[in-house]
LUMNUZA-349372 format. One record per atom (N, C-alpha, C): y, z, x; chain; residue number from 1. Coordinates in Angstrom, 1 decimal. Example, Ala and Ser with C-alpha at 12.3 -4.5 7.8 and 13.67 -1.06 7.14 Angstrom:
! residues 2
-5.7/7.8/13.2/A/1
-4.5/7.8/12.3/A/1
-3.3/7.8/13.2/A/1
-2.2/7.1/12.8/A/2
-1.1/7.1/13.7/A/2
0.0/7.9/12.9/A/2
! end
This chain:
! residues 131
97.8/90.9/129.6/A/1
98.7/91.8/128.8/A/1
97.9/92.4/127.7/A/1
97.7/93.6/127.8/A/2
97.2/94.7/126.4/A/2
98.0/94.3/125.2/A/2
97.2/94.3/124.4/A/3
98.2/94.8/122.6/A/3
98.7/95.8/122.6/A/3
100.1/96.0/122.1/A/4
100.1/97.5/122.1/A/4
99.9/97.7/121.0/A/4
99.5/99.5/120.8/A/5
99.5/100.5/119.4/A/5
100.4/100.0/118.7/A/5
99.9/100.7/117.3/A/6
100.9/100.4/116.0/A/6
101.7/101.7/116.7/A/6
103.3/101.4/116.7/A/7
104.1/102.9/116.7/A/7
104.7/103.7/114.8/A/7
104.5/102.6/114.2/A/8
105.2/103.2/112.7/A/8
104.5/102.4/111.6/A/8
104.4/103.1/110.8/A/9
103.7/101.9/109.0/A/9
104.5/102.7/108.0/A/9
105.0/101.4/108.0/A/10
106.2/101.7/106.8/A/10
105.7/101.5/105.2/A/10
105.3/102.4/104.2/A/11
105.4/101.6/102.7/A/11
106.2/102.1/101.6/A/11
106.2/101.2/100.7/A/12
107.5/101.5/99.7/A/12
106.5/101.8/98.5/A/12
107.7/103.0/97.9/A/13
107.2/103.8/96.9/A/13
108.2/104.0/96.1/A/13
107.8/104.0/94.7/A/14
108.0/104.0/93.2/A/14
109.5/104.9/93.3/A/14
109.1/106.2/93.6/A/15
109.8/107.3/93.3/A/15
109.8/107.8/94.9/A/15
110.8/108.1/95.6/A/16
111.0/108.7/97.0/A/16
110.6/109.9/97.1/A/16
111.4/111.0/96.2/A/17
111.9/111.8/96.1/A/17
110.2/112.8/95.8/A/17
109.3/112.1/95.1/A/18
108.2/112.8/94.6/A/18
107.5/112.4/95.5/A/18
107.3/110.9/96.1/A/19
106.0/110.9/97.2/A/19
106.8/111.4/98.7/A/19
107.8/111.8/98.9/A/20
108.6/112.5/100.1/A/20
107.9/114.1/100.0/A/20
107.5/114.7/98.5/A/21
107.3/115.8/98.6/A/21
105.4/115.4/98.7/A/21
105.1/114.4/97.9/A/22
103.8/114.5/98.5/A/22
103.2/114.4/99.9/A/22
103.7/113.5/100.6/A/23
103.3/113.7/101.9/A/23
103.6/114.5/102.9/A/23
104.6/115.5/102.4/A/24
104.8/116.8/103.0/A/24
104.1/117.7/103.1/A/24
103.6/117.9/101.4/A/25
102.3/118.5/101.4/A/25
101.0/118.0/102.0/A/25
101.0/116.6/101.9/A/26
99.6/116.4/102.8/A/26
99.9/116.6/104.3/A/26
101.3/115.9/105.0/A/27
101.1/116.3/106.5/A/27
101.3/118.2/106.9/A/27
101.9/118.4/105.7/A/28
102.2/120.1/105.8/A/28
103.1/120.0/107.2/A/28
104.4/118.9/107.0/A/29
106.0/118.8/107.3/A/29
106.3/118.1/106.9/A/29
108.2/118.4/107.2/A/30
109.6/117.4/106.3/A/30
109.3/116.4/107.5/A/30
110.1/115.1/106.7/A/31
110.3/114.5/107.1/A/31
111.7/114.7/108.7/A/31
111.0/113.9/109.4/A/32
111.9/114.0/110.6/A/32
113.5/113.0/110.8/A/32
113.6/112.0/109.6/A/33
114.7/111.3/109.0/A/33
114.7/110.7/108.0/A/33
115.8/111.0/106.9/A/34
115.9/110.9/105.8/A/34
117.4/110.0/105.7/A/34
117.2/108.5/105.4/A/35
118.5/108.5/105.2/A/35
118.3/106.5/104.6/A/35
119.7/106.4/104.7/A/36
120.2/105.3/104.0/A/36
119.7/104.2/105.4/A/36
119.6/102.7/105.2/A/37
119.2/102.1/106.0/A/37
120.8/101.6/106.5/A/37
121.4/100.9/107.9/A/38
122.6/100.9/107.9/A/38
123.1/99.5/107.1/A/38
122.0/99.2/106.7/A/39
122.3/97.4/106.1/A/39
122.5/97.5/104.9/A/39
122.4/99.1/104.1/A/40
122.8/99.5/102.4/A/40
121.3/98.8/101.6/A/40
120.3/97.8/102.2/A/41
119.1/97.6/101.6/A/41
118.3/98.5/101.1/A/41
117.8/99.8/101.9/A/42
116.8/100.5/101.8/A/42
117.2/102.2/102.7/A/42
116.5/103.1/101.4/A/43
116.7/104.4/102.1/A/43
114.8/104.7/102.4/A/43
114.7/105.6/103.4/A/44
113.6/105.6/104.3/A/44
113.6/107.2/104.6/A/44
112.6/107.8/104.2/A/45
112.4/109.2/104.5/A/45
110.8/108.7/105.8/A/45
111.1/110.0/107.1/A/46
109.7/109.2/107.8/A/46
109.3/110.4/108.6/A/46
108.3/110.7/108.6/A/47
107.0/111.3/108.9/A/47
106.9/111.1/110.6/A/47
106.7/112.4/111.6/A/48
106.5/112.3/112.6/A/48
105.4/112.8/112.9/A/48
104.0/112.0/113.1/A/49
102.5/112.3/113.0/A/49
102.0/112.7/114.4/A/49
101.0/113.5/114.8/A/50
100.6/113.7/116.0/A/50
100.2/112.5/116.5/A/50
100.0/112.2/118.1/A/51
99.9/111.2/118.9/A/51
101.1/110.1/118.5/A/51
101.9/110.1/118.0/A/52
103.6/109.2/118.3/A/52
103.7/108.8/117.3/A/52
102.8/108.7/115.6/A/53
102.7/108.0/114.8/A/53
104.2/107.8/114.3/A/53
104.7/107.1/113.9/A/54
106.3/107.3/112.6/A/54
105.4/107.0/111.5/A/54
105.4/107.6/110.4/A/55
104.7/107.7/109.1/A/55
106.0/107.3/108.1/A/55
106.2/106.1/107.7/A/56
107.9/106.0/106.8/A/56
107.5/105.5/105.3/A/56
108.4/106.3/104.7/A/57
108.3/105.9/102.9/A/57
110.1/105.4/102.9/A/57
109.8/104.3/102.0/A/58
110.6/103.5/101.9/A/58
110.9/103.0/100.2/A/58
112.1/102.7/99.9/A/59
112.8/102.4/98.6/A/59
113.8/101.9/99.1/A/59
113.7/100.6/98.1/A/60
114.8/99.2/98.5/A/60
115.5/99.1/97.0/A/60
116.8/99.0/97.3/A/61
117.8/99.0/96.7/A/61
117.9/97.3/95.8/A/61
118.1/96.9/95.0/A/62
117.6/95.8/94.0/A/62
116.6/96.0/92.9/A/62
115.7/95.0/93.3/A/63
114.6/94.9/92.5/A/63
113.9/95.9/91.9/A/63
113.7/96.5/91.1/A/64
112.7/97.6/90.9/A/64
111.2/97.4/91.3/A/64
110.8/98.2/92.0/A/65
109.0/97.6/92.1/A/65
108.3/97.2/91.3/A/65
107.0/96.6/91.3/A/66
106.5/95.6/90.7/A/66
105.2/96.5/90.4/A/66
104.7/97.6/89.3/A/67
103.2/97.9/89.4/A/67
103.0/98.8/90.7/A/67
101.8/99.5/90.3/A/68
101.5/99.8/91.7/A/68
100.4/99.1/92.4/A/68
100.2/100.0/93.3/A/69
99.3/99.3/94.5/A/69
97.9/99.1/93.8/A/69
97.6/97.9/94.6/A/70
96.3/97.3/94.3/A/70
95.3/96.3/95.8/A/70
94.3/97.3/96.6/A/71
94.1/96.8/97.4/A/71
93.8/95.3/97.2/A/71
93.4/95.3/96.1/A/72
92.5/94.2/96.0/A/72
93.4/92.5/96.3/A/72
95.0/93.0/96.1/A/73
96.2/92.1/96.2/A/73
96.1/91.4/97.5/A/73
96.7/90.3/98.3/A/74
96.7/90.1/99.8/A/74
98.1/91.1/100.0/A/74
97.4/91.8/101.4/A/75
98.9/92.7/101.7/A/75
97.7/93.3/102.1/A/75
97.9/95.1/102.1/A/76
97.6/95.9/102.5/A/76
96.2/96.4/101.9/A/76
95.4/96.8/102.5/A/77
94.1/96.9/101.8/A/77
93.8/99.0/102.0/A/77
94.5/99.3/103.2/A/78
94.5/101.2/103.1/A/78
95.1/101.3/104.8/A/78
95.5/102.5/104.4/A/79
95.7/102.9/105.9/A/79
94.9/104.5/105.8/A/79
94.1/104.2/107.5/A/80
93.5/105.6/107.7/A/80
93.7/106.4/109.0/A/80
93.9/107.7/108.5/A/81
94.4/108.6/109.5/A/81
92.9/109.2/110.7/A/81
93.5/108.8/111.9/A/82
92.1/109.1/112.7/A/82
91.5/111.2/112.7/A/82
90.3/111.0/112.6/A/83
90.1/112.4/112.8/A/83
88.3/112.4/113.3/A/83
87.6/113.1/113.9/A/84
86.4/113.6/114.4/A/84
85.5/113.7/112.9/A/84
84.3/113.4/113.0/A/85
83.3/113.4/112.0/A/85
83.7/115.3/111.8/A/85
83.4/116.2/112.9/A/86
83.5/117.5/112.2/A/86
84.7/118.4/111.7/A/86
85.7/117.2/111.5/A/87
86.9/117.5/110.6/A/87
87.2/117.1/109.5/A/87
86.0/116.1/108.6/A/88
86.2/115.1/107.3/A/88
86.0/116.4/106.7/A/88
85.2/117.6/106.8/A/89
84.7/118.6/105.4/A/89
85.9/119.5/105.8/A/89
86.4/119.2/106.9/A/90
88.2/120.5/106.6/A/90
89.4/119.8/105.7/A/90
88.9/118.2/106.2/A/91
90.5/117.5/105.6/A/91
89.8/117.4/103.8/A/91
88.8/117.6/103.8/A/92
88.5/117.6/102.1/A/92
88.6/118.6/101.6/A/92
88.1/119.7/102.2/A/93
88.5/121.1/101.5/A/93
90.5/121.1/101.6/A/93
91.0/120.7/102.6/A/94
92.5/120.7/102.9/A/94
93.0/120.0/101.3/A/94
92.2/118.6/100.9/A/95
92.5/117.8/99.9/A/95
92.7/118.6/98.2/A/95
91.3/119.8/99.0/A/96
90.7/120.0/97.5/A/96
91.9/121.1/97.3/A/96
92.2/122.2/98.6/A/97
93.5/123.0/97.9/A/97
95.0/122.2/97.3/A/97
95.4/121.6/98.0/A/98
96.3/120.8/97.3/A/98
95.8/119.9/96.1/A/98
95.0/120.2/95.3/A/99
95.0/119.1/94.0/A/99
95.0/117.9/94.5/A/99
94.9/117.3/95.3/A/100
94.5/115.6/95.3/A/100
92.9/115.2/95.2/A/100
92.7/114.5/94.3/A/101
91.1/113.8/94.3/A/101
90.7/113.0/95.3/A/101
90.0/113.0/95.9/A/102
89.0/111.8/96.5/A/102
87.8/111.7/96.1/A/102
87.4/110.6/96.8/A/103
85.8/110.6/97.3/A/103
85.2/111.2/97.8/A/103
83.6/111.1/97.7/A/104
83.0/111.7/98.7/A/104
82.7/111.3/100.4/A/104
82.8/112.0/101.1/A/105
82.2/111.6/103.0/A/105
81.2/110.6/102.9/A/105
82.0/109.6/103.3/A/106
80.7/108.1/103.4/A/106
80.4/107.7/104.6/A/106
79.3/107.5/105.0/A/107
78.8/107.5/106.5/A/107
78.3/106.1/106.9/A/107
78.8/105.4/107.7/A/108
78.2/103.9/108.0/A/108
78.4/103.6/109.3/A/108
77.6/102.2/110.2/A/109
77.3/102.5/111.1/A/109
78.5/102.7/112.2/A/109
79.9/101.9/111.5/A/110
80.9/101.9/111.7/A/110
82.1/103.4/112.2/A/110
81.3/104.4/111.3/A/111
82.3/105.5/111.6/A/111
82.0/106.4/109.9/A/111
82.6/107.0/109.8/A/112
82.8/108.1/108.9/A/112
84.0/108.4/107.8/A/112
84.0/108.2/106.4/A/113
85.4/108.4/105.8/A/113
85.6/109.0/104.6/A/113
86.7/109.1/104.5/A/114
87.0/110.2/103.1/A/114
88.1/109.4/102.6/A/114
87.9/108.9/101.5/A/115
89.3/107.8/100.7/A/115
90.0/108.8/100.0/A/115
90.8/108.9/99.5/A/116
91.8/109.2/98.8/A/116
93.5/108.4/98.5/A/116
93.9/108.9/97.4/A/117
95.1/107.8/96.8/A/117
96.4/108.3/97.0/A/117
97.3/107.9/96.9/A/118
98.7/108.9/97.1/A/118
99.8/108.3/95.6/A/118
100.2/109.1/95.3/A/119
100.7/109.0/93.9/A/119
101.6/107.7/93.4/A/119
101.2/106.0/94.3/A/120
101.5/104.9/93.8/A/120
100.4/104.0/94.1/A/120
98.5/105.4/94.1/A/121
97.9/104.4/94.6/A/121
97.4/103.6/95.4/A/121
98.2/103.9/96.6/A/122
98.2/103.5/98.0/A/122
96.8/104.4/98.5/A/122
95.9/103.3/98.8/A/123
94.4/104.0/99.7/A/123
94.6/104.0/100.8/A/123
94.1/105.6/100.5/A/124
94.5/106.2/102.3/A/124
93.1/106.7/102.7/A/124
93.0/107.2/103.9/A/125
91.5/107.4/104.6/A/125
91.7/108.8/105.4/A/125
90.9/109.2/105.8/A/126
90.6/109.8/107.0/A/126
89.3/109.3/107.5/A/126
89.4/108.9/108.9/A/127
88.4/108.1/109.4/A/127
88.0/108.6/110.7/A/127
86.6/108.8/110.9/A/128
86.1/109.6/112.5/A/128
85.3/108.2/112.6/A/128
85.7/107.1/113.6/A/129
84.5/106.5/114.4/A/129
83.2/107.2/115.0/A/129
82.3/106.3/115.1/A/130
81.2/107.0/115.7/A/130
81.1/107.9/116.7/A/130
80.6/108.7/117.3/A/131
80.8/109.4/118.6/A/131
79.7/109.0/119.7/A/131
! end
């Protein structure tokens, strides 16, 4: 029996309403559902990414969140969006018109990447494996 693919990565965020517009602007689209969860816990705005991804931002009803993200915590350490080595200098110029900071293109034997953060801190990638 194969593993299967991840189909969805869900993370929760500070403010919905501002990182719903942020990631709009980075996928450059709305979300494809926006709504209340039916269990009244959590409302979920979510992202329909090429090759089947569900991309979901999430805010839970109680607790207020705790700080923001910190890879360095056990949990999540980044998630990275796949792309070809000769697309990291479009998704950086793409980064540079929208005002988001990154890194610079880091090259190792592993593959190719460009980090960047999303407005609770969450390390995100763009990542070309080797060819």
């Amino acid at each position: 029996m194969v593993f299967p693919a991840l189909t969805h990565v869900a993370i929760t965020v500070s403010d919905l309403a501002a990182s719903t517009a942020w990631y709009s602007n980075l996928f450059d689209a709305s979300p494809v559902l926006d709504e209340d969860d039916e269990s009244g816990t959590f409302h979920h705005a979510v992202f329909a990414l090429d090759g089947g991804t569900l991309f979901g931002l999430h805010t839970h009803s109680g607790s207020p969140p705790q700080g923001s993200f910190d890879e360095r915590n056990t949990g999540l350490d980044h998630i990275a969006f796949g792309c070809t080595a000769s697309e990291l200098e479009k998704w950086r110029d793409r980064l540079d018109s929208l005002g988001i900071p990154h890194g610079d293109i880091k090259n190792a034997a592993y593959g190719s990447g460009l980090s960047f953060r999303d407005p609770d801190n969450i390390a995100l990638e763009f990542f070309a494996p080797p060819s």
